[in-house]
N, C-alpha and C positions, 0 to 999 in steps of 0.2 A: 717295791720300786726297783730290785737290782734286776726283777724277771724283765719289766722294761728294756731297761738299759744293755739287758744282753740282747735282747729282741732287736733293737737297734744299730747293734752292732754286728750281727749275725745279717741284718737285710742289709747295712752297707757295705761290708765286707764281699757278703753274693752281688750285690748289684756292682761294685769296684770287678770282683771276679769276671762277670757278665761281658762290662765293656773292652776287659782289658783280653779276656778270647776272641773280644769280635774283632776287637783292633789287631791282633795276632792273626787270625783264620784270612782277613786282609791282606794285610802286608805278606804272608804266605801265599795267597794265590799270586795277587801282582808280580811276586818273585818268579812263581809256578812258570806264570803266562811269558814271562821274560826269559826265562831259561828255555822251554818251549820254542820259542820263537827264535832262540840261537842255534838251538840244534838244531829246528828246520832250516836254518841258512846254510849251516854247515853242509848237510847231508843232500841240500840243494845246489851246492857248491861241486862237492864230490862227483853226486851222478852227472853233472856237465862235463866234469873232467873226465870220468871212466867214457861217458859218451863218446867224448872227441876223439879219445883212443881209440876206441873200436870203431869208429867210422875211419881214423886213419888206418889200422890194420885193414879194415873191408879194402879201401881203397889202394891199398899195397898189394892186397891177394887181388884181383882186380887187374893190375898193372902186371903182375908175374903171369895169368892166365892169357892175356892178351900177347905176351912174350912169345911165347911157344908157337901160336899161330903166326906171328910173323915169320916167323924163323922157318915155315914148313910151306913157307909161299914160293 
């Protein structure tokens, strides 16, 4: 009778084990998928901003280029 009862306890222990990685392997990706999705805001965020600057520089070098031809009219 005690081989039972450890049998028992042994399947509900694993089966407790079982749910309690799934429920973990879960809430871990959910977390994944959210952290994911802020670093691409961030770094979506950045190249807008490195963008704007370098299209203001293009447009500064631009402005100095056109300079010189005026001045040689």
């Amino acid at each position: 009778m005690v081989g039972y009862a450890a049998r028992v306890r042994f399947a509900s222990f694993f089966a407790g084990a079982a749910v309690a990685s799934g429920v973990g392997l879960y809430i871990l990706r959910k977390d994944y998928k959210v952290a994911h999705e802020s670093t691409s805001q961030q770094i979506d965020s950045l190249y807008e901003s490195l963008n704007g600057r370098v299209l203001a520089l293009e447009q500064l070098k631009e402005a100095e280029a056109v300079k010189p031809m005026e001045a040689t009219e």
